[in-house]
C-alpha atoms as an extended CHARMM CRD file, in Angstrom:
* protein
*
       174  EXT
         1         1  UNK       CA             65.5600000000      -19.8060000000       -9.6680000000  PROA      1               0.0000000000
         2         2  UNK       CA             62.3220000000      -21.1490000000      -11.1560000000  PROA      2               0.0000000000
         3         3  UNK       CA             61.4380000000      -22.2600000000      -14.5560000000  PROA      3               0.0000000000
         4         4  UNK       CA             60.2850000000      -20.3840000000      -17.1590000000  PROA      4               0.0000000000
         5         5  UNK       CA             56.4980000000      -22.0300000000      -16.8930000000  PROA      5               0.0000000000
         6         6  UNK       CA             56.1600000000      -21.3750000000      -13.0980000000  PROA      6               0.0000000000
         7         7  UNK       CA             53.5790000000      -19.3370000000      -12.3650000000  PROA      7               0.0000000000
         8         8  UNK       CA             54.2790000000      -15.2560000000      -10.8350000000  PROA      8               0.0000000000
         9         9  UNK       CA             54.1150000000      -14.6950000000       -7.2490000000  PROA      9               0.0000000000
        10        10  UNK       CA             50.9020000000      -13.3410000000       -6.0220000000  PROA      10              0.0000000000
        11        11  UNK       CA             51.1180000000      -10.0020000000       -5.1220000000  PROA      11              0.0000000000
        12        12  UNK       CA             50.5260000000       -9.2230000000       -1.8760000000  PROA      12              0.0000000000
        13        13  UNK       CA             48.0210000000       -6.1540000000       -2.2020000000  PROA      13              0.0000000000
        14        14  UNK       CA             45.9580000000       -7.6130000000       -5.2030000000  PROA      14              0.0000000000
        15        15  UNK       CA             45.5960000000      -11.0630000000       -2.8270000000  PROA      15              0.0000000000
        16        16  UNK       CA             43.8760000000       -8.0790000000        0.2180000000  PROA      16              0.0000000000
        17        17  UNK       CA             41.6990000000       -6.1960000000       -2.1730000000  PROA      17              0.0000000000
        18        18  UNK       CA             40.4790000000       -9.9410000000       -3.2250000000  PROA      18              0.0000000000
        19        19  UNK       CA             40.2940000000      -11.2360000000        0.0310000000  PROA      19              0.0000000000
        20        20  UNK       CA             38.8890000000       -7.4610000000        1.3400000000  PROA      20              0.0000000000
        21        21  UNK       CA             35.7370000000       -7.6500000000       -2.1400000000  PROA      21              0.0000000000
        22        22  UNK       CA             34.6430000000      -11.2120000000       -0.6670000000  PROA      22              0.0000000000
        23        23  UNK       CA             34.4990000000       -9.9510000000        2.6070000000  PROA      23              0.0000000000
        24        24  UNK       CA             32.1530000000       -7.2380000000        1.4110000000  PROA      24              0.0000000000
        25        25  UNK       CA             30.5000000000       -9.1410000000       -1.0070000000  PROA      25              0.0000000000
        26        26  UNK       CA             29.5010000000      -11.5460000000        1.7860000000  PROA      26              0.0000000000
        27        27  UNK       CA             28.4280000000       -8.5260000000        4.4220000000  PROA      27              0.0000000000
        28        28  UNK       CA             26.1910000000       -7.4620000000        1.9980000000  PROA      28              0.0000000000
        29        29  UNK       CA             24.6050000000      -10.2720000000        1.0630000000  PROA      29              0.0000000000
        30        30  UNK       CA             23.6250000000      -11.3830000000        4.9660000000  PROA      30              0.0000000000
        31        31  UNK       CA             22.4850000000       -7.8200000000        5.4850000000  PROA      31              0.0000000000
        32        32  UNK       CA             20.0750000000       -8.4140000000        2.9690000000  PROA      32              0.0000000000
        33        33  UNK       CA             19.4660000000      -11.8900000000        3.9900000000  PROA      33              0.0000000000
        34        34  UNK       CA             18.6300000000      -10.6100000000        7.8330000000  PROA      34              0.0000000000
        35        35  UNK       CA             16.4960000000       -7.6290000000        6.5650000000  PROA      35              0.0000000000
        36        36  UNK       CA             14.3670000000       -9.8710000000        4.3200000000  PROA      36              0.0000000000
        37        37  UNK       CA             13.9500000000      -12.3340000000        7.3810000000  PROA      37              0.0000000000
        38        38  UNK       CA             13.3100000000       -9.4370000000        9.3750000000  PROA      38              0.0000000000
        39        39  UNK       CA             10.1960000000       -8.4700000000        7.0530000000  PROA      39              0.0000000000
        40        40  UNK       CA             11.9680000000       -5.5660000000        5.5940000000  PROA      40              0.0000000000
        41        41  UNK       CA             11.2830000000       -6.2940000000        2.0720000000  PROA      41              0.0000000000
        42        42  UNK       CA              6.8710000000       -6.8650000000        2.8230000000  PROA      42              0.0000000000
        43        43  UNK       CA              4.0470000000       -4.6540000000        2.8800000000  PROA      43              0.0000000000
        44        44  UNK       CA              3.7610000000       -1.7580000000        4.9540000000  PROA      44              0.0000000000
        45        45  UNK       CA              0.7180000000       -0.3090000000        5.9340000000  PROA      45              0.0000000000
        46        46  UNK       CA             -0.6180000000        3.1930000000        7.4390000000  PROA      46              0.0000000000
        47        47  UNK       CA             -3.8680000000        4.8540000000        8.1000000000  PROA      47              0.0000000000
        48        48  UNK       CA             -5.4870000000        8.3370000000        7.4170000000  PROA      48              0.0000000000
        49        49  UNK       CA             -8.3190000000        9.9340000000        9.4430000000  PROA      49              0.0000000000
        50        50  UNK       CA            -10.4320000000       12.9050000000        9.1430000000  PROA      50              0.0000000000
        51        51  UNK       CA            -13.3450000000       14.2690000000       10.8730000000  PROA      51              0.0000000000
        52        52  UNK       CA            -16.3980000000       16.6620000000        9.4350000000  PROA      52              0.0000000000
        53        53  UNK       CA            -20.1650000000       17.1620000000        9.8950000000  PROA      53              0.0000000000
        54        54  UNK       CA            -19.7960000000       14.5680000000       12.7790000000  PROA      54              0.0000000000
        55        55  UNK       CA            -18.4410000000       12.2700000000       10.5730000000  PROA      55              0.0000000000
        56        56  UNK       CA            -15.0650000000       10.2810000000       11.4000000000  PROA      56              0.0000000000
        57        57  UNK       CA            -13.7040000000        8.9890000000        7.9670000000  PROA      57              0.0000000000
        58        58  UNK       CA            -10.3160000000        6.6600000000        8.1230000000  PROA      58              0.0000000000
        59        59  UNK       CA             -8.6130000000        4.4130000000        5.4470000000  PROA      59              0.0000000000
        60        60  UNK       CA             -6.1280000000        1.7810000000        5.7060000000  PROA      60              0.0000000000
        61        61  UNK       CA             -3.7580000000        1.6690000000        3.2950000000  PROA      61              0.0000000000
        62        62  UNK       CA             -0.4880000000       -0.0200000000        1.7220000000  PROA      62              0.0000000000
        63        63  UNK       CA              2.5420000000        2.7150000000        2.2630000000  PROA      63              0.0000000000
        64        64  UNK       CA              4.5320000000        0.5660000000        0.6930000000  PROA      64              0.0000000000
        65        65  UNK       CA              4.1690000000       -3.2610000000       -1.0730000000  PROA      65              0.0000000000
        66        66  UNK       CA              5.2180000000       -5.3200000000       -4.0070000000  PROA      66              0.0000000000
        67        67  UNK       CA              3.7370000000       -6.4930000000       -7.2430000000  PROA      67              0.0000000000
        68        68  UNK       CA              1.9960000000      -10.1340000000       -6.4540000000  PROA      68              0.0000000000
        69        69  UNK       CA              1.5690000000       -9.3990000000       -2.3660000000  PROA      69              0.0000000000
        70        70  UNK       CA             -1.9160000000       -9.1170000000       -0.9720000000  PROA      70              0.0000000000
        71        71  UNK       CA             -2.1630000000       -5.1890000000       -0.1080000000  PROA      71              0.0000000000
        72        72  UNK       CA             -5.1240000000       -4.2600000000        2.7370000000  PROA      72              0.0000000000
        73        73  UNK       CA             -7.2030000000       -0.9980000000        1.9180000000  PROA      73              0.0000000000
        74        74  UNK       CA            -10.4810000000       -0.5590000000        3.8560000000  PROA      74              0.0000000000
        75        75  UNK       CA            -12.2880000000        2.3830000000        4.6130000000  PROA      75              0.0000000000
        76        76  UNK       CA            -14.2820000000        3.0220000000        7.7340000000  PROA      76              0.0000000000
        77        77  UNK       CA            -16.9820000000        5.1940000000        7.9990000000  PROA      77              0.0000000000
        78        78  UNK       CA            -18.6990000000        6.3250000000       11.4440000000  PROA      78              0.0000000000
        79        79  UNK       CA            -20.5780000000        9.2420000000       13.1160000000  PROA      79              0.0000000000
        80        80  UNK       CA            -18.7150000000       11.1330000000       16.0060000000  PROA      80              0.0000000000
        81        81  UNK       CA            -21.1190000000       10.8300000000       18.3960000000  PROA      81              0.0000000000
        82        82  UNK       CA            -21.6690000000        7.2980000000       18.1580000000  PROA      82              0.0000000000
        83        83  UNK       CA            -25.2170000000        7.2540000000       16.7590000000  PROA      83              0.0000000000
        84        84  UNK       CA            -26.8410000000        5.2050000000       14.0950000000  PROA      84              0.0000000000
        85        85  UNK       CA            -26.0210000000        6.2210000000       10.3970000000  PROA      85              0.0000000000
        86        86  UNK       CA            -29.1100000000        6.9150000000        9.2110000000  PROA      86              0.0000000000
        87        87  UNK       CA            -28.5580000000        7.4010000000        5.3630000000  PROA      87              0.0000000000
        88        88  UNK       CA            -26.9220000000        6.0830000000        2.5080000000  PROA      88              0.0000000000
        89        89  UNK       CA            -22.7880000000        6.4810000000        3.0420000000  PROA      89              0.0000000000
        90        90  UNK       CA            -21.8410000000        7.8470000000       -0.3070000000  PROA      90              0.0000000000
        91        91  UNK       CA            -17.7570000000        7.2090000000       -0.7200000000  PROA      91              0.0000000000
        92        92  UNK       CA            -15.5450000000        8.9660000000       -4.0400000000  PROA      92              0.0000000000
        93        93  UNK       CA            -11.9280000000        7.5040000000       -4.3830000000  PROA      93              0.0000000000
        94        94  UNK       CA             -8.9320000000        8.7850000000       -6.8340000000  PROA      94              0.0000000000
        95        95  UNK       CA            -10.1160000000        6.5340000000       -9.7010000000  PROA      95              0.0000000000
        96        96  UNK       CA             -6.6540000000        5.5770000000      -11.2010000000  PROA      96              0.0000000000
        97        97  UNK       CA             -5.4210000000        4.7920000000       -7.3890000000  PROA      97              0.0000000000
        98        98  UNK       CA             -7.0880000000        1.6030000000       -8.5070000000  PROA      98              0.0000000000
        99        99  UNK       CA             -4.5140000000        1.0720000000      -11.7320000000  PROA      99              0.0000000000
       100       100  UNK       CA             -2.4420000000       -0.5730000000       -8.8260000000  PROA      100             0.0000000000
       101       101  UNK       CA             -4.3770000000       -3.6790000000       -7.9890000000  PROA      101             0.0000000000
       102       102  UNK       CA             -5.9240000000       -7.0660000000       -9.4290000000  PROA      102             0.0000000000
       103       103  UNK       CA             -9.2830000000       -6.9330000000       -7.0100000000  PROA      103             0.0000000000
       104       104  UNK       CA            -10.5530000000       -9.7220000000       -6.2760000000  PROA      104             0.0000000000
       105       105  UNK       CA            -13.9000000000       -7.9830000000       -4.6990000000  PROA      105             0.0000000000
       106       106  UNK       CA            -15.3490000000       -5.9600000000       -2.7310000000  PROA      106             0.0000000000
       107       107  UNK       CA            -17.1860000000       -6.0430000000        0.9830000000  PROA      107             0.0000000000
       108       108  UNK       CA            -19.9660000000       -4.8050000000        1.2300000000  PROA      108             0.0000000000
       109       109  UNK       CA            -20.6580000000       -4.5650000000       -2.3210000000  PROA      109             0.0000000000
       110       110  UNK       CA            -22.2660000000       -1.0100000000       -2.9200000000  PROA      110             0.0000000000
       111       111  UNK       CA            -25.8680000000       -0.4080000000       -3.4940000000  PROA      111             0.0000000000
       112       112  UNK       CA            -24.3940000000        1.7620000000       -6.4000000000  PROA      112             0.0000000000
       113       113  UNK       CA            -21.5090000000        2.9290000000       -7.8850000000  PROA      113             0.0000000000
       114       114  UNK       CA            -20.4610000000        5.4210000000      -10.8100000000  PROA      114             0.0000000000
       115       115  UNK       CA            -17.2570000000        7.2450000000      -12.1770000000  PROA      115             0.0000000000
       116       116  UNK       CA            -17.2860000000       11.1620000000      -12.6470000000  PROA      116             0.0000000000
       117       117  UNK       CA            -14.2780000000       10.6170000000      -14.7230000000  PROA      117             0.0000000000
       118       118  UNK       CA            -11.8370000000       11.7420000000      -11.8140000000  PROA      118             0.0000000000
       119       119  UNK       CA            -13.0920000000        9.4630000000       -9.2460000000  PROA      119             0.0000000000
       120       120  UNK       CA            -14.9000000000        6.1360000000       -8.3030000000  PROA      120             0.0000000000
       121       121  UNK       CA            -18.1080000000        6.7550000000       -5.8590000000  PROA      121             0.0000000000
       122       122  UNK       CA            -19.3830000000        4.1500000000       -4.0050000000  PROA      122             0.0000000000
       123       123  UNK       CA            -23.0940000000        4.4560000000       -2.6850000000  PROA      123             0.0000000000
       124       124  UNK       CA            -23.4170000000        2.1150000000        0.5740000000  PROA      124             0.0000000000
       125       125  UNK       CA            -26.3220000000        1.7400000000        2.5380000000  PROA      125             0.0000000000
       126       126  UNK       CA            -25.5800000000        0.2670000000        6.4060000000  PROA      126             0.0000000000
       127       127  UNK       CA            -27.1290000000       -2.2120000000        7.8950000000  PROA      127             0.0000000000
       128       128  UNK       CA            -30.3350000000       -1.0770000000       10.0690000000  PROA      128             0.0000000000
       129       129  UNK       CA            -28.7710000000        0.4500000000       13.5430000000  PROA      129             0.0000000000
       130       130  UNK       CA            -24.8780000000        0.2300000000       12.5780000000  PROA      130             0.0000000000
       131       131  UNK       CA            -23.4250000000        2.9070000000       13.8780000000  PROA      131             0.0000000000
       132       132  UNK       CA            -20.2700000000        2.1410000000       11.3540000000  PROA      132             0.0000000000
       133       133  UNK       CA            -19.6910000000        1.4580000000        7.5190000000  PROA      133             0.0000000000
       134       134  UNK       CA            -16.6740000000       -0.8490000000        7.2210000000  PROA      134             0.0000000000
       135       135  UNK       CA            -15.1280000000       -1.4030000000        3.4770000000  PROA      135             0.0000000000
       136       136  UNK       CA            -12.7220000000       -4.0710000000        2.6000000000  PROA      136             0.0000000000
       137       137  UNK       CA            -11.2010000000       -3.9970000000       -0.6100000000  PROA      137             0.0000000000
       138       138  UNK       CA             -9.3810000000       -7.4820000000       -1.2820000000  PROA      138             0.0000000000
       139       139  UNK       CA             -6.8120000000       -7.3410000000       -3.5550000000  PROA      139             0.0000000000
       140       140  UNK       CA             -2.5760000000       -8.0050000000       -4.3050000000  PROA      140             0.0000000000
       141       141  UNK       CA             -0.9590000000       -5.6820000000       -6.3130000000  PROA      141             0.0000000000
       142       142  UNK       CA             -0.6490000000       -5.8370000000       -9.8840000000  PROA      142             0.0000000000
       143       143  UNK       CA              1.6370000000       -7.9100000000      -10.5720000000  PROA      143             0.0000000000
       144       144  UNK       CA              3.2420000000       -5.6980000000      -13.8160000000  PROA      144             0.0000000000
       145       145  UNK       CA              3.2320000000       -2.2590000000      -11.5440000000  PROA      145             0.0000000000
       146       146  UNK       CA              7.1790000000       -1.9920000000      -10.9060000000  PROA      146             0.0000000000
       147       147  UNK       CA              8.5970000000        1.4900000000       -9.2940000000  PROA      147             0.0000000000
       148       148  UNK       CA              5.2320000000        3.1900000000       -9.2850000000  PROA      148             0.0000000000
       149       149  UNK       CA              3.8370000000        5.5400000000       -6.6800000000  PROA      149             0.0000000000
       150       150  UNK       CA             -0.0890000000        6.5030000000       -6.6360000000  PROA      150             0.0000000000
       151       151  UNK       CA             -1.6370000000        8.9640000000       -4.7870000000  PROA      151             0.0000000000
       152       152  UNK       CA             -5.2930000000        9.2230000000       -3.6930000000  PROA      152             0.0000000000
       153       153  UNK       CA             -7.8750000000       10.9910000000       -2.2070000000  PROA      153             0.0000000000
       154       154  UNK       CA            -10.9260000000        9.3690000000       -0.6900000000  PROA      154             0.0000000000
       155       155  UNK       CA            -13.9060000000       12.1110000000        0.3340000000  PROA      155             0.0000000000
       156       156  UNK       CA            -16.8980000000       10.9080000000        2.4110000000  PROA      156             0.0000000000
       157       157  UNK       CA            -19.7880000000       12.8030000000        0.6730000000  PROA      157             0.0000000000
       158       158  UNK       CA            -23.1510000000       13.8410000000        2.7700000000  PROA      158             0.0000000000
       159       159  UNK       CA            -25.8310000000       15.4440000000        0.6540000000  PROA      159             0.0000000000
       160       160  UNK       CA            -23.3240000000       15.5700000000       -2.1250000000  PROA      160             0.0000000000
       161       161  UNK       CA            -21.2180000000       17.8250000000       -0.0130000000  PROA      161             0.0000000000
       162       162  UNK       CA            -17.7080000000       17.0830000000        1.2140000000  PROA      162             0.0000000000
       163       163  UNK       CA            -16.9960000000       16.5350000000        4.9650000000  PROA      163             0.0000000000
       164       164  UNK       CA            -13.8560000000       14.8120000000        5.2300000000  PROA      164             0.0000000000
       165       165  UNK       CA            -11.1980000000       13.7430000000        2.9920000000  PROA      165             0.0000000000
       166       166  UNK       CA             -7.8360000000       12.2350000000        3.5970000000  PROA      166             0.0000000000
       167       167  UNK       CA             -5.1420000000       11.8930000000        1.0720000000  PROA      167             0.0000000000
       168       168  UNK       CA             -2.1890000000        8.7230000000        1.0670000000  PROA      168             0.0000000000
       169       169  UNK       CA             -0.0520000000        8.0310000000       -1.5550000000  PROA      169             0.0000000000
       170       170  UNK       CA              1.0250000000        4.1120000000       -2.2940000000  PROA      170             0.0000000000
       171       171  UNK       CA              4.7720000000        2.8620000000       -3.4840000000  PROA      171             0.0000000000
       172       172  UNK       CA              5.2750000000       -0.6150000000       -5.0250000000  PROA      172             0.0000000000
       173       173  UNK       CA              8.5690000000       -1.4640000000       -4.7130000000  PROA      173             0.0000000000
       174       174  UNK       CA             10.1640000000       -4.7630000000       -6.9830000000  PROA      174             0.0000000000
Protein backbone atom coordinates (compact mmCIF):
# COMPACT_ATOMS: atom_id res chain seq x y z
CA UNK A 1 0.00 0.00 0.00
CA UNK A 2 1.57 3.36 -0.87
CA UNK A 3 1.71 6.56 0.94
CA UNK A 4 -0.55 9.12 0.88
CA UNK A 5 2.01 11.56 -1.26
CA UNK A 6 2.74 8.90 -3.98
CA UNK A 7 1.79 9.91 -7.05
CA UNK A 8 -1.61 7.98 -9.11
CA UNK A 9 -0.91 5.37 -11.54
CA UNK A 10 -0.92 6.48 -15.07
CA UNK A 11 -3.72 5.40 -16.80
CA UNK A 12 -3.22 3.31 -19.43
CA UNK A 13 -5.47 4.98 -22.25
CA UNK A 14 -4.59 8.69 -21.36
CA UNK A 15 -0.58 7.43 -21.59
CA UNK A 16 -1.86 6.07 -25.79
CA UNK A 17 -3.79 9.14 -26.70
CA UNK A 18 -0.41 11.03 -25.42
CA UNK A 19 1.87 8.82 -26.92
CA UNK A 20 -0.77 8.48 -30.21
CA UNK A 21 -0.92 13.18 -30.32
CA UNK A 22 3.08 13.08 -30.50
CA UNK A 23 3.03 10.64 -33.02
CA UNK A 24 0.78 12.87 -35.08
CA UNK A 25 2.16 15.92 -34.06
CA UNK A 26 5.51 14.69 -35.41
CA UNK A 27 3.89 13.19 -38.93
CA UNK A 28 2.72 16.40 -39.52
CA UNK A 29 5.38 18.37 -38.95
CA UNK A 30 7.91 16.19 -41.46
CA UNK A 31 5.13 16.28 -44.02
CA UNK A 32 5.47 19.80 -44.00
CA UNK A 33 9.13 19.71 -43.61
CA UNK A 34 9.43 17.30 -46.96
CA UNK A 35 6.85 19.43 -48.94
CA UNK A 36 8.71 22.68 -48.21
CA UNK A 37 12.06 20.87 -49.29
CA UNK A 38 10.23 19.58 -52.08
CA UNK A 39 9.40 23.30 -53.31
CA UNK A 40 5.83 22.99 -52.40
CA UNK A 41 5.52 26.12 -50.53
CA UNK A 42 7.42 28.53 -53.84
CA UNK A 43 6.16 30.18 -56.76
CA UNK A 44 4.27 28.60 -59.35
CA UNK A 45 4.06 29.77 -62.65
CA UNK A 46 1.70 29.26 -65.90
CA UNK A 47 1.25 30.78 -69.25
CA UNK A 48 -1.73 32.09 -71.41
CA UNK A 49 -1.79 32.33 -75.23
CA UNK A 50 -4.05 33.72 -77.75
CA UNK A 51 -3.97 34.25 -81.36
CA UNK A 52 -5.83 37.16 -83.65
CA UNK A 53 -5.16 39.27 -86.77
CA UNK A 54 -1.96 37.08 -87.13
CA UNK A 55 -0.94 38.01 -83.96
CA UNK A 56 0.27 35.31 -81.26
CA UNK A 57 -0.02 37.07 -77.77
CA UNK A 58 1.27 34.89 -74.53
CA UNK A 59 2.01 35.94 -70.86
CA UNK A 60 3.85 34.31 -68.19
CA UNK A 61 2.56 34.54 -65.07
CA UNK A 62 2.74 33.68 -61.17
CA UNK A 63 -0.36 31.06 -60.47
CA UNK A 64 0.57 31.08 -57.28
CA UNK A 65 3.58 32.94 -54.94
CA UNK A 66 4.23 34.59 -51.66
CA UNK A 67 4.62 38.08 -50.34
CA UNK A 68 8.64 38.93 -50.54
CA UNK A 69 9.41 36.10 -53.52
CA UNK A 70 10.51 37.35 -56.90
CA UNK A 71 7.28 36.56 -59.18
CA UNK A 72 8.12 36.33 -63.29
CA UNK A 73 5.42 38.06 -65.61
CA UNK A 74 6.50 38.75 -69.22
CA UNK A 75 4.53 39.15 -72.13
CA UNK A 76 5.48 38.09 -75.61
CA UNK A 77 4.29 39.51 -78.55
CA UNK A 78 4.82 37.99 -82.23
CA UNK A 79 3.20 37.76 -85.71
CA UNK A 80 1.93 34.23 -86.85
CA UNK A 81 3.61 34.06 -89.81
CA UNK A 82 6.88 34.88 -88.62
CA UNK A 83 7.38 38.27 -90.29
CA UNK A 84 8.80 41.50 -89.04
CA UNK A 85 6.46 43.63 -86.73
CA UNK A 86 6.24 46.50 -88.49
CA UNK A 87 4.41 48.97 -86.06
CA UNK A 88 4.26 50.12 -82.71
CA UNK A 89 3.00 46.95 -80.28
CA UNK A 90 0.43 48.71 -78.22
CA UNK A 91 -0.18 46.37 -74.84
CA UNK A 92 -3.43 47.24 -72.07
CA UNK A 93 -3.14 45.22 -68.73
CA UNK A 94 -5.88 44.96 -65.72
CA UNK A 95 -4.45 48.06 -63.96
CA UNK A 96 -4.96 46.96 -60.27
CA UNK A 97 -3.33 43.36 -61.30
CA UNK A 98 -0.36 45.55 -60.52
CA UNK A 99 -1.59 46.29 -56.61
CA UNK A 100 0.32 42.88 -56.18
CA UNK A 101 3.91 43.78 -56.76
CA UNK A 102 6.93 46.15 -55.63
CA UNK A 103 8.46 46.56 -59.46
CA UNK A 104 11.56 47.07 -59.64
CA UNK A 105 11.36 47.97 -63.62
CA UNK A 106 10.53 47.31 -66.61
CA UNK A 107 12.29 45.76 -70.03
CA UNK A 108 11.96 47.32 -72.64
CA UNK A 109 10.76 50.41 -71.16
CA UNK A 110 7.75 51.64 -73.39
CA UNK A 111 7.94 54.40 -75.83
CA UNK A 112 4.64 55.42 -73.99
CA UNK A 113 2.36 54.53 -71.57
CA UNK A 114 -1.13 55.82 -70.14
CA UNK A 115 -4.06 54.57 -67.84
CA UNK A 116 -7.77 54.64 -69.18
CA UNK A 117 -8.73 54.23 -65.63
CA UNK A 118 -9.43 50.36 -66.07
CA UNK A 119 -6.20 49.46 -67.52
CA UNK A 120 -2.40 50.21 -67.98
CA UNK A 121 -1.34 50.47 -71.91
CA UNK A 122 1.96 50.13 -72.83
CA UNK A 123 3.06 51.58 -76.33
CA UNK A 124 6.34 49.55 -77.50
CA UNK A 125 8.07 50.04 -80.54
CA UNK A 126 10.47 46.78 -81.67
CA UNK A 127 13.61 46.89 -82.62
CA UNK A 128 14.11 47.30 -86.60
CA UNK A 129 13.45 43.56 -88.14
CA UNK A 130 12.33 41.72 -84.75
CA UNK A 131 9.94 39.58 -85.58
CA UNK A 132 9.00 39.43 -81.58
CA UNK A 133 8.23 41.96 -78.66
CA UNK A 134 9.45 40.36 -75.42
CA UNK A 135 8.34 42.18 -71.93
CA UNK A 136 9.87 41.45 -68.64
CA UNK A 137 8.36 42.82 -65.73
CA UNK A 138 10.84 42.39 -62.64
CA UNK A 139 9.32 42.38 -59.56
CA UNK A 140 8.58 40.18 -55.88
CA UNK A 141 5.40 40.43 -54.52
CA UNK A 142 4.30 42.90 -52.16
CA UNK A 143 5.37 42.06 -49.30
CA UNK A 144 1.89 43.24 -47.19
CA UNK A 145 -0.50 41.28 -49.92
CA UNK A 146 -1.55 38.17 -47.62
CA UNK A 147 -4.56 35.76 -48.98
CA UNK A 148 -5.24 37.85 -52.04
CA UNK A 149 -6.17 36.65 -55.50
CA UNK A 150 -6.02 39.14 -58.68
CA UNK A 151 -7.26 38.59 -61.85
CA UNK A 152 -6.19 40.17 -65.16
CA UNK A 153 -6.65 40.64 -68.57
CA UNK A 154 -3.90 41.65 -70.93
CA UNK A 155 -5.29 42.65 -74.74
CA UNK A 156 -2.75 43.18 -77.57
CA UNK A 157 -4.29 46.23 -79.36
CA UNK A 158 -3.69 46.82 -83.37
CA UNK A 159 -5.14 50.04 -84.68
CA UNK A 160 -6.81 50.44 -81.35
CA UNK A 161 -8.72 47.30 -82.02
CA UNK A 162 -8.55 44.12 -79.96
CA UNK A 163 -7.01 40.89 -81.42
CA UNK A 164 -6.17 38.75 -78.66
CA UNK A 165 -6.61 38.75 -75.05
CA UNK A 166 -5.91 36.19 -72.42
CA UNK A 167 -7.11 36.31 -68.92
CA UNK A 168 -4.99 34.61 -65.55
CA UNK A 169 -5.77 35.20 -62.23
CA UNK A 170 -2.72 35.35 -59.45
CA UNK A 171 -2.93 33.85 -55.61
CA UNK A 172 -0.40 34.94 -52.94
CA UNK A 173 -0.38 32.60 -50.46
CA UNK A 174 1.48 33.49 -46.67
Amino acid sequence: MGLATDPEPAKLGRLRRSSMLRLAFFVLVTVFLVFGALGAYGVRHGEVSATGAGFELSVRYPTITRPGLASVWTVEVRRTDGAPLDGPVVLATTADYFDLYDENGLDPAPASEWSDGENLVWELDPAEGATAVVVHFDARIEPGVQLSSKSATTVLLVDGVSVATVTYRTRVMP
